[in-house]
PQR file with spaces between the fields and no chain letter, atoms N, CA, C, O and H, PARSE charges and radii, in Angstrom:
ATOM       1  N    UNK     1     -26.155  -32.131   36.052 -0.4000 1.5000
ATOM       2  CA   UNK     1     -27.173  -33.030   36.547 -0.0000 2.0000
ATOM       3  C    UNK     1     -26.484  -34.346   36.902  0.5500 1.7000
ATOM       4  O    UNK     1     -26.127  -35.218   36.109 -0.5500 1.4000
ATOM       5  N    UNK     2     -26.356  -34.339   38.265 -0.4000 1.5000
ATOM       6  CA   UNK     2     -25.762  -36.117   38.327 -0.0000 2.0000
ATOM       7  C    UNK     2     -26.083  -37.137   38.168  0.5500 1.7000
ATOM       8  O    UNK     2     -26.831  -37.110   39.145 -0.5500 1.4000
ATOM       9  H    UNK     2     -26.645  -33.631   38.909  0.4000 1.0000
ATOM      10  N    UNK     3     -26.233  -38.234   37.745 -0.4000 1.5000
ATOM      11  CA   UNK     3     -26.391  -39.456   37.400 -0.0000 2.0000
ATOM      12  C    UNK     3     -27.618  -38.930   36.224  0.5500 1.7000
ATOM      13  O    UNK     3     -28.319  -39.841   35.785 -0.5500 1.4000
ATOM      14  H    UNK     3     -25.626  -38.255   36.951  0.4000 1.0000
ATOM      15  N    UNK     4     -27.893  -37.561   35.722 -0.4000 1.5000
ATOM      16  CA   UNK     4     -28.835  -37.725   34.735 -0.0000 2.0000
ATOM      17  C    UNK     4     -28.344  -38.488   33.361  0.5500 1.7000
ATOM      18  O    UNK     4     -27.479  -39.333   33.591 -0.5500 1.4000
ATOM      19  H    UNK     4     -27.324  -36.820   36.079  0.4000 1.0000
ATOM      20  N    UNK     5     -28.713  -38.364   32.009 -0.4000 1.5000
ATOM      21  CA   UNK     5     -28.496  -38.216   31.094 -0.0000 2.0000
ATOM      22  C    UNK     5     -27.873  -37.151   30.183  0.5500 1.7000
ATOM      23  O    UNK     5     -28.839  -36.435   29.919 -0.5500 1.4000
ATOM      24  H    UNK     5     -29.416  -37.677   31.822  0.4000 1.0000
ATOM      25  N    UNK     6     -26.831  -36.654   29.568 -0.4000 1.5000
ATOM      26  CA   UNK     6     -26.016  -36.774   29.029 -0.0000 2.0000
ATOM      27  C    UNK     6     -26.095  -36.545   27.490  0.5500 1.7000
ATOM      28  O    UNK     6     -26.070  -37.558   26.791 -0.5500 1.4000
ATOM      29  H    UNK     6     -26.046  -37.235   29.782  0.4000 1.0000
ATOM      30  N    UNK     7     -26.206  -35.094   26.760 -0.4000 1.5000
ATOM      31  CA   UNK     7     -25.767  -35.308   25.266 -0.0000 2.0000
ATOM      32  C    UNK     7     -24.691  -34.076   24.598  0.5500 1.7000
ATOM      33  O    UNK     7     -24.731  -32.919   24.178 -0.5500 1.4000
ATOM      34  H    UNK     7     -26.227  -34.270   27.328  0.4000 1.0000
ATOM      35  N    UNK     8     -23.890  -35.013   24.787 -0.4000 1.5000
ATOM      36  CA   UNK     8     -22.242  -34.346   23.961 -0.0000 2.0000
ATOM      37  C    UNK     8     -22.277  -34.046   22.740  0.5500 1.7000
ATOM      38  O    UNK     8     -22.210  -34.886   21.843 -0.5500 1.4000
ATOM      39  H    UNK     8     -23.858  -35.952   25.128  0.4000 1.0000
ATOM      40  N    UNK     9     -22.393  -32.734   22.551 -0.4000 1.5000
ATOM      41  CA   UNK     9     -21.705  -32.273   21.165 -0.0000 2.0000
ATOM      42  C    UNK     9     -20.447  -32.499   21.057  0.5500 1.7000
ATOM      43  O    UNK     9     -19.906  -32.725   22.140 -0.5500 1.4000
ATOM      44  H    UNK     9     -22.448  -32.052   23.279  0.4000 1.0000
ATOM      45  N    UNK    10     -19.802  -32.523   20.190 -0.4000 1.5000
ATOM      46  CA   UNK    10     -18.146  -32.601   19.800 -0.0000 2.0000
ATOM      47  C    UNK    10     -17.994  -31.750   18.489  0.5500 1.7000
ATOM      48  O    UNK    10     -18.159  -32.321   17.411 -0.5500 1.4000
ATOM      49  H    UNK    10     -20.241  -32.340   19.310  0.4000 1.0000
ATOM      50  N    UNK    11     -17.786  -30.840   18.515 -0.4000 1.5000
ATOM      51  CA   UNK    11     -17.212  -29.983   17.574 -0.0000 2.0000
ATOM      52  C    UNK    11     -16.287  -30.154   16.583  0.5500 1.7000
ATOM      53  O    UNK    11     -15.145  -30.354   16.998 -0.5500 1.4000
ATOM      54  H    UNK    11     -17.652  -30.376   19.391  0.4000 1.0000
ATOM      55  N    UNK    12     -16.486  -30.128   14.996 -0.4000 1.5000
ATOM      56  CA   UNK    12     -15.937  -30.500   13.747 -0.0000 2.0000
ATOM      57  C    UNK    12     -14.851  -29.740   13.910  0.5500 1.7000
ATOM      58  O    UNK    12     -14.879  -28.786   14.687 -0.5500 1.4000
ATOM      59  H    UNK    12     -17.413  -29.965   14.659  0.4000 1.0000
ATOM      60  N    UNK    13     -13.560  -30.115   13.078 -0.4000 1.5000
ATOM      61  CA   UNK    13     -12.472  -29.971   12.854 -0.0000 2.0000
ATOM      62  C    UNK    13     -12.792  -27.946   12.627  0.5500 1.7000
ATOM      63  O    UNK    13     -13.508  -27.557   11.704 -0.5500 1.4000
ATOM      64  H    UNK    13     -13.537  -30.891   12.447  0.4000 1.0000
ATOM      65  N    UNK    14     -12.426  -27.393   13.172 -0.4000 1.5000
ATOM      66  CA   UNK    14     -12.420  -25.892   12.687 -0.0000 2.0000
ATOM      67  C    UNK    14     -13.371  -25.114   13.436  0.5500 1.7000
ATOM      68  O    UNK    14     -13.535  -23.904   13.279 -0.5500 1.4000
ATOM      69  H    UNK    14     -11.845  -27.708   13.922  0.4000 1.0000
ATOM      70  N    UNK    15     -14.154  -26.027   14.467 -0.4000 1.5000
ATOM      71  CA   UNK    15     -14.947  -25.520   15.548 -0.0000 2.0000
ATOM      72  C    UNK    15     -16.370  -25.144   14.839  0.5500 1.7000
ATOM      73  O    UNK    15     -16.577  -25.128   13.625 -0.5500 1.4000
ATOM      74  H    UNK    15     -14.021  -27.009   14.594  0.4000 1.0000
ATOM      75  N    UNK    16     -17.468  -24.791   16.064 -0.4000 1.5000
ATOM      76  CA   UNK    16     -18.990  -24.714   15.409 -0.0000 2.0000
ATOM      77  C    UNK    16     -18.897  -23.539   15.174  0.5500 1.7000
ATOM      78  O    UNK    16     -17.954  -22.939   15.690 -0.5500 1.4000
ATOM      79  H    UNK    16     -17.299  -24.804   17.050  0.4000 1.0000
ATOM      80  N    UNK    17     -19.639  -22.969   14.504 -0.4000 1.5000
ATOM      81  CA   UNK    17     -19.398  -21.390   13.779 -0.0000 2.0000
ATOM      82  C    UNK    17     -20.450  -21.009   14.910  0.5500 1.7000
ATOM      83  O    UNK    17     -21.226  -21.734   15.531 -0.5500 1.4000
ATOM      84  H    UNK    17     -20.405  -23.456   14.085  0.4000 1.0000
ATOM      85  N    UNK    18     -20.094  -18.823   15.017 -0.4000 1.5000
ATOM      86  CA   UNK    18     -20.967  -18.834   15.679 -0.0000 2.0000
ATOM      87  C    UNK    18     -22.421  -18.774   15.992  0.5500 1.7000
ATOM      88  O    UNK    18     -22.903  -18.619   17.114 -0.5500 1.4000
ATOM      89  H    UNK    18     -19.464  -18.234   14.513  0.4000 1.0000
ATOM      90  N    UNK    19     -23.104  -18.923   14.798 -0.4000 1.5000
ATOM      91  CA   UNK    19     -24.275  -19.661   15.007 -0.0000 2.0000
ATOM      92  C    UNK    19     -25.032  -20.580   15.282  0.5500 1.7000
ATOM      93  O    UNK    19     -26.191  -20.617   15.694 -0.5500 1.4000
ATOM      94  H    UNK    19     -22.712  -19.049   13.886  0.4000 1.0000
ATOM      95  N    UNK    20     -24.088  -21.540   14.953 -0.4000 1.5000
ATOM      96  CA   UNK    20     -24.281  -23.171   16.192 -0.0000 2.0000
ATOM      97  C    UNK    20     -24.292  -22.922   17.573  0.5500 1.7000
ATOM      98  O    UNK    20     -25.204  -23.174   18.360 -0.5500 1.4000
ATOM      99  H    UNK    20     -23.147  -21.511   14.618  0.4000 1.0000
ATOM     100  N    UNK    21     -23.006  -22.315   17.843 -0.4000 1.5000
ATOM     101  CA   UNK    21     -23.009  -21.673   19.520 -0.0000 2.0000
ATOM     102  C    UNK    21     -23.926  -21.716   19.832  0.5500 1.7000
ATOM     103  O    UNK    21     -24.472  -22.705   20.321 -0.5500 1.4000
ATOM     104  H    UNK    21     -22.265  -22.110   17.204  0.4000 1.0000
ATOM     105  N    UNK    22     -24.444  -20.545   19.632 -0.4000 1.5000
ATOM     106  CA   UNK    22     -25.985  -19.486   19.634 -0.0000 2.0000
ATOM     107  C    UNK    22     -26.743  -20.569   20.011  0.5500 1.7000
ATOM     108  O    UNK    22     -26.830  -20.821   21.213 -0.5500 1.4000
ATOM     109  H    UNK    22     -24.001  -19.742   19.234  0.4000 1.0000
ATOM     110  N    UNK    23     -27.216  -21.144   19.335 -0.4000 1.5000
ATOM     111  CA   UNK    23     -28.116  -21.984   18.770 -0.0000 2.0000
ATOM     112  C    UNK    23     -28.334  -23.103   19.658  0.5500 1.7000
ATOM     113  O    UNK    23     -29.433  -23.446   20.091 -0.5500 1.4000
ATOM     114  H    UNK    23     -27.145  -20.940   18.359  0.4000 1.0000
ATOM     115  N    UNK    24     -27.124  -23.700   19.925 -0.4000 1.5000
ATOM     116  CA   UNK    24     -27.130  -24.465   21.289 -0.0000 2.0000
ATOM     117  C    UNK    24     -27.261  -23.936   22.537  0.5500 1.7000
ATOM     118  O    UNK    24     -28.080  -24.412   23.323 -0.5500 1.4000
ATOM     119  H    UNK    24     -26.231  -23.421   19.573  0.4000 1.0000
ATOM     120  N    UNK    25     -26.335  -22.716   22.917 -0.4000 1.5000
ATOM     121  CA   UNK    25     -26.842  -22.596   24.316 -0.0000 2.0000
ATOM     122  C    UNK    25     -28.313  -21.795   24.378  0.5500 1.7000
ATOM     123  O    UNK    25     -28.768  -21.576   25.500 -0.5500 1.4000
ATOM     124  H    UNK    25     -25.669  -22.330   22.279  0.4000 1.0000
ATOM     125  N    UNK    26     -29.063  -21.356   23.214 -0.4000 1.5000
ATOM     126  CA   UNK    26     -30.634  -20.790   23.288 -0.0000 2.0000
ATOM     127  C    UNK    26     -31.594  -22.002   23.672  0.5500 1.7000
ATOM     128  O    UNK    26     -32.790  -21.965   23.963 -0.5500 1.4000
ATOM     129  H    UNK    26     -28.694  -21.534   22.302  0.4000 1.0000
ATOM     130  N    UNK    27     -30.370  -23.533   23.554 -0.4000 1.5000
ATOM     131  CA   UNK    27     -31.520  -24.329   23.349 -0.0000 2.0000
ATOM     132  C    UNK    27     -30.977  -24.985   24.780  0.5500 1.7000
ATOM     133  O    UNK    27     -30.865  -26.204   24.910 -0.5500 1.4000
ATOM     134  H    UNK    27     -29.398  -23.563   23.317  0.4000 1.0000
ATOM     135  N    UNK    28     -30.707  -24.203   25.658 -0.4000 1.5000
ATOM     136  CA   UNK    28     -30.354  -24.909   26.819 -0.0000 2.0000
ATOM     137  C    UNK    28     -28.720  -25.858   27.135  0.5500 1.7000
ATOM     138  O    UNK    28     -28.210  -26.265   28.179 -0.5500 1.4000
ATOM     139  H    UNK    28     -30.797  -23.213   25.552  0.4000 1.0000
ATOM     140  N    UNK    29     -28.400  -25.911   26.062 -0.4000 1.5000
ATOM     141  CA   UNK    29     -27.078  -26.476   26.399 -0.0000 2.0000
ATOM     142  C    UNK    29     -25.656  -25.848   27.096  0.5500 1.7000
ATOM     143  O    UNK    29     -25.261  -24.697   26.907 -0.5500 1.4000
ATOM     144  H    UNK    29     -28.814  -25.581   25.214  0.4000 1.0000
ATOM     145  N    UNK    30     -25.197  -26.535   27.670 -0.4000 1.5000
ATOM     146  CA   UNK    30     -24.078  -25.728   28.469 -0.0000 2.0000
ATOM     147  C    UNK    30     -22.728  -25.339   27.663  0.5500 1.7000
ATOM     148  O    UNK    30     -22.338  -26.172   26.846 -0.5500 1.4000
ATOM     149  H    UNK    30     -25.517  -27.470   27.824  0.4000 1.0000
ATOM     150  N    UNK    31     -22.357  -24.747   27.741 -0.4000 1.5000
ATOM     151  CA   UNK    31     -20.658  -24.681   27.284 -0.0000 2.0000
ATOM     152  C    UNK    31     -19.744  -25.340   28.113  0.5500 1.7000
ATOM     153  O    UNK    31     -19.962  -25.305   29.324 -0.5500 1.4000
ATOM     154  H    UNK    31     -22.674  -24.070   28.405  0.4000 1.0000
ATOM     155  N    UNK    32     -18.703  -25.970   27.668 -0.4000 1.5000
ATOM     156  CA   UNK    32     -17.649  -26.517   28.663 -0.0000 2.0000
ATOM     157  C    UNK    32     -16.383  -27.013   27.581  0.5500 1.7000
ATOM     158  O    UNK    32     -16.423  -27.565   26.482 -0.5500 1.4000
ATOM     159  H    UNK    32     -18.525  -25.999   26.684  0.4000 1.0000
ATOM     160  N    UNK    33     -15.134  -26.488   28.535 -0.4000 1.5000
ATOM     161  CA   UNK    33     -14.030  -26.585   27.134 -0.0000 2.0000
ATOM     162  C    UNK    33     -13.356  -27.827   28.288  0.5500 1.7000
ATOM     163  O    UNK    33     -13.560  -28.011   29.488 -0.5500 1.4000
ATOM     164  H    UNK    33     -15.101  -26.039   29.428  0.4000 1.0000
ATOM     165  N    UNK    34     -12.473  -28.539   27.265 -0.4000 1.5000
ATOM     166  CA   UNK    34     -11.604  -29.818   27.607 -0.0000 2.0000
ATOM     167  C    UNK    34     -10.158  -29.693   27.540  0.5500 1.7000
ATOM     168  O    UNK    34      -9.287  -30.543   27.353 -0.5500 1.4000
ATOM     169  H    UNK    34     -12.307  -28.389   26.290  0.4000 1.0000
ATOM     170  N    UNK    35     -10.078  -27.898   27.819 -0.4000 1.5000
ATOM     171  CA   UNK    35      -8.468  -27.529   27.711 -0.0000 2.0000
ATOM     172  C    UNK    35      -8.093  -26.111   26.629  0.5500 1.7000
ATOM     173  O    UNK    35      -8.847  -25.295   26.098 -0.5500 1.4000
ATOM     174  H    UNK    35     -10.785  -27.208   27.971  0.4000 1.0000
ATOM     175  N    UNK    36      -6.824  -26.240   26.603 -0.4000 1.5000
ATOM     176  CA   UNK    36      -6.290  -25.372   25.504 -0.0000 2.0000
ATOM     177  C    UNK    36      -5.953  -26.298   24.063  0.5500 1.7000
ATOM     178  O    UNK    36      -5.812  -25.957   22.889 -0.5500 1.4000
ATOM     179  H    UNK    36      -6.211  -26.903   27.034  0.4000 1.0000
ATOM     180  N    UNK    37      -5.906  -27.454   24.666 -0.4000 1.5000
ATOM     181  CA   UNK    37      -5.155  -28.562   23.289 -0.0000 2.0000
ATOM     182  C    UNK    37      -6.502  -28.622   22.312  0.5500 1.7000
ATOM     183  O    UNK    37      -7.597  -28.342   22.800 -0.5500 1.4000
ATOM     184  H    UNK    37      -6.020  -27.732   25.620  0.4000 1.0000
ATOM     185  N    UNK    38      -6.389  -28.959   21.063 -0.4000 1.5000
ATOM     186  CA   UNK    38      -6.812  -29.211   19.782 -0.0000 2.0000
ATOM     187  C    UNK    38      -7.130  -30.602   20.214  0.5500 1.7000
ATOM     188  O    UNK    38      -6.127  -31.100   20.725 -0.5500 1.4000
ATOM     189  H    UNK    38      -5.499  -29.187   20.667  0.4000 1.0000
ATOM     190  N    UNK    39      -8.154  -31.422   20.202 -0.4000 1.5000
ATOM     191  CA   UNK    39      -7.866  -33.085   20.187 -0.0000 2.0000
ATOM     192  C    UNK    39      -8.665  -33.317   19.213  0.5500 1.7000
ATOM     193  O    UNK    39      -9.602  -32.704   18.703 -0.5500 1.4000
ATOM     194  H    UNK    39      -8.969  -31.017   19.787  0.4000 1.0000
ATOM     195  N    UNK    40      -7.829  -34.915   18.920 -0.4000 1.5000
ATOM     196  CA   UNK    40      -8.712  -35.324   17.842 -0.0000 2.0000
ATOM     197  C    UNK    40     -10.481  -35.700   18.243  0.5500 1.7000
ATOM     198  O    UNK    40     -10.851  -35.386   19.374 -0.5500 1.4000
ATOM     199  H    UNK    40      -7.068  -35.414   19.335  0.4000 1.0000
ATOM     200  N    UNK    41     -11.209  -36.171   17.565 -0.4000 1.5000
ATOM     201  CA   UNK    41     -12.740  -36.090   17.558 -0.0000 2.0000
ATOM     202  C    UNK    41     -12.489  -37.800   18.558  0.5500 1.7000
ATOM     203  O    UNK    41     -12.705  -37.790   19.770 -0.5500 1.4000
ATOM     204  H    UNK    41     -10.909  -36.426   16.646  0.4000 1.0000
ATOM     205  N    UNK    42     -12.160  -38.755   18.044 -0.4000 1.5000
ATOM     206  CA   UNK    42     -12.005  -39.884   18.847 -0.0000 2.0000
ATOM     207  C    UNK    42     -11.362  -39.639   20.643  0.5500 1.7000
ATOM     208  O    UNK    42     -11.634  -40.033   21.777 -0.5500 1.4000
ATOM     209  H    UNK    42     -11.984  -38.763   17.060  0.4000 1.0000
ATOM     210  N    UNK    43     -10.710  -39.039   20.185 -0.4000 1.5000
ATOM     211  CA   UNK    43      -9.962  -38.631   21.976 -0.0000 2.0000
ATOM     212  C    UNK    43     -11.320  -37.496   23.086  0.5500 1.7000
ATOM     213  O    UNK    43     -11.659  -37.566   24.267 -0.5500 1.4000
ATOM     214  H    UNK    43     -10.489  -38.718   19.264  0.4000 1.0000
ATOM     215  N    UNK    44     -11.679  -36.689   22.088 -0.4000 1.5000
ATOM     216  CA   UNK    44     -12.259  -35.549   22.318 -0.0000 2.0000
ATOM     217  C    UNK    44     -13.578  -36.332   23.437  0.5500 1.7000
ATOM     218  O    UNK    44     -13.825  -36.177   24.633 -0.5500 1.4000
ATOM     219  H    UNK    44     -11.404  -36.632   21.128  0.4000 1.0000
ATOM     220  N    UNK    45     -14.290  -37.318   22.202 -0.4000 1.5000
ATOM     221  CA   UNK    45     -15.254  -37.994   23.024 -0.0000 2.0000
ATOM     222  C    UNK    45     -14.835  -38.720   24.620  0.5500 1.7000
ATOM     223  O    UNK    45     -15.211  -38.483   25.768 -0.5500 1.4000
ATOM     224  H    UNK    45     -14.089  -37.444   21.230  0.4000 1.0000
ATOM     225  N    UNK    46     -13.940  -39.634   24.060 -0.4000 1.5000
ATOM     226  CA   UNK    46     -13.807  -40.391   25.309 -0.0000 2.0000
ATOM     227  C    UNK    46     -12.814  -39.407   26.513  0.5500 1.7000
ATOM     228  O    UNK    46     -12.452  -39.990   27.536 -0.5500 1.4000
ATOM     229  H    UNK    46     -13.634  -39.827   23.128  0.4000 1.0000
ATOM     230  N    UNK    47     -12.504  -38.229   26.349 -0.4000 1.5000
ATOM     231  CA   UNK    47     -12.295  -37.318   27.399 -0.0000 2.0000
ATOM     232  C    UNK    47     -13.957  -36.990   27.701  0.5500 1.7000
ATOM     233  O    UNK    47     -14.261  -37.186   28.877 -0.5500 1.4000
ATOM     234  H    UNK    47     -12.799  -37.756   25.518  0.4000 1.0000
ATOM     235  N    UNK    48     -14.732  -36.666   27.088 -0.4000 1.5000
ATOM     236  CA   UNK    48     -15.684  -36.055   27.832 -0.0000 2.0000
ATOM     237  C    UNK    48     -16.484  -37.256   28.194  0.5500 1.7000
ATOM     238  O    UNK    48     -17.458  -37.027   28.910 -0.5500 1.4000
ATOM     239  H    UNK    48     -14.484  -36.507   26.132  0.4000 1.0000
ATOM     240  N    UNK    49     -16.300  -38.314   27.893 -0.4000 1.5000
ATOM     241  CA   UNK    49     -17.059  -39.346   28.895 -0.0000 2.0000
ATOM     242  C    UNK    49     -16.357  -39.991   30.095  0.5500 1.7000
ATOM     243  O    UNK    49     -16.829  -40.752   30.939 -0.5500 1.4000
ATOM     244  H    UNK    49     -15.509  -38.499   27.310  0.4000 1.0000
ATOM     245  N    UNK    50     -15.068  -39.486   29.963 -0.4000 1.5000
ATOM     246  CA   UNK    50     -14.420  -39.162   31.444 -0.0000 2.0000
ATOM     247  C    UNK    50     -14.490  -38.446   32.443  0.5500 1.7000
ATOM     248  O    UNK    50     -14.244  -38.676   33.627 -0.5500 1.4000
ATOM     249  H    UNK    50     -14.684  -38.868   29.277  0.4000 1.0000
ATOM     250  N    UNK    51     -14.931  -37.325   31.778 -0.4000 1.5000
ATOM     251  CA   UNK    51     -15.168  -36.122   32.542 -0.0000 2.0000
ATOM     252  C    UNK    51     -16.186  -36.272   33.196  0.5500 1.7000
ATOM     253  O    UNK    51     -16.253  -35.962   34.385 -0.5500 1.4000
ATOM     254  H    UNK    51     -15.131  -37.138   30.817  0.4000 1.0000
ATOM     255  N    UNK    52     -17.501  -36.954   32.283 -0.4000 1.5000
ATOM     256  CA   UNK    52     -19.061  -37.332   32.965 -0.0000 2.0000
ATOM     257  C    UNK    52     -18.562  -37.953   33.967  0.5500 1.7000
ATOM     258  O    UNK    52     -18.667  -37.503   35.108 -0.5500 1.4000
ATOM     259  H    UNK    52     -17.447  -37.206   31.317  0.4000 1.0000
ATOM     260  N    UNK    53     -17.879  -39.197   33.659 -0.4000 1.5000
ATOM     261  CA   UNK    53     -18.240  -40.370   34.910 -0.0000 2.0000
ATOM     262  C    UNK    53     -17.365  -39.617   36.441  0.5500 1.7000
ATOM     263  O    UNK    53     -17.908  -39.632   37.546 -0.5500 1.4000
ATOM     264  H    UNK    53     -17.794  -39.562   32.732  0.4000 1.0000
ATOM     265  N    UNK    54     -16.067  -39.050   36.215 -0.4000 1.5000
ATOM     266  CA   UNK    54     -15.593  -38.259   37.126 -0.0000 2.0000
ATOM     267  C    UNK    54     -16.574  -37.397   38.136  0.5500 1.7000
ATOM     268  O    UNK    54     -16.539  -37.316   39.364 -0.5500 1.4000
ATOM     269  H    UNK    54     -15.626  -39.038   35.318  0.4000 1.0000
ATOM     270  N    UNK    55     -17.315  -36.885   37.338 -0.4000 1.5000
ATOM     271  CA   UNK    55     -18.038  -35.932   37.705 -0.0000 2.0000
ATOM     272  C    UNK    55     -19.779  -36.633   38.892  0.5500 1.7000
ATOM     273  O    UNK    55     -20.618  -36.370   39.753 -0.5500 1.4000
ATOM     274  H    UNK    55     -17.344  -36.951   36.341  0.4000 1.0000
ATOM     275  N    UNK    56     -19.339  -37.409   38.136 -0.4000 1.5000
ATOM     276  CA   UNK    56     -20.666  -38.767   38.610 -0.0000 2.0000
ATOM     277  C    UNK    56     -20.006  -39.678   40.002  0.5500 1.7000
ATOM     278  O    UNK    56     -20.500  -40.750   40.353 -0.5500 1.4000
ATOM     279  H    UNK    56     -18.657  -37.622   37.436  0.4000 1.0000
ATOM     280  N    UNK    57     -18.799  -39.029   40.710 -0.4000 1.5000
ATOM     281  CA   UNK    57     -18.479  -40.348   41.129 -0.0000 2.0000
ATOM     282  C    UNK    57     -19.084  -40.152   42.621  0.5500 1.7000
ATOM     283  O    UNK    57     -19.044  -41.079   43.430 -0.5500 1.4000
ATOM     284  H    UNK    57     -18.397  -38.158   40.426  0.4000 1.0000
């Protein structure tokens, strides 16, 4: 959705089990990975609010 609104999960150290998955995309949310790398939770975010505004331009 462009210029919509925006809500990022970020996934805990060891990833969402798969019932979170589930659980999110039943509830409409998308999947989208930020690579093969591990990042930390601080990096993790401000990549995917890069990715938004990229995506927004």
């Amino acid at each position: 959705m462009r210029h919509g609104k925006y809500l990022i999960l970020i996934g805990p150290e060891g990833d969402f089990s798969p019932a979170e998955i589930d659980s999110a995309l039943h509830n409409g949310y998308k999947a989208i990975t930020l690579g093969e790398s591990r990042l930390r939770t601080e990096t993790a975010a401000l990549e995917a609010c890069f990715e938004v505004n990229f995506l927004n331009r």
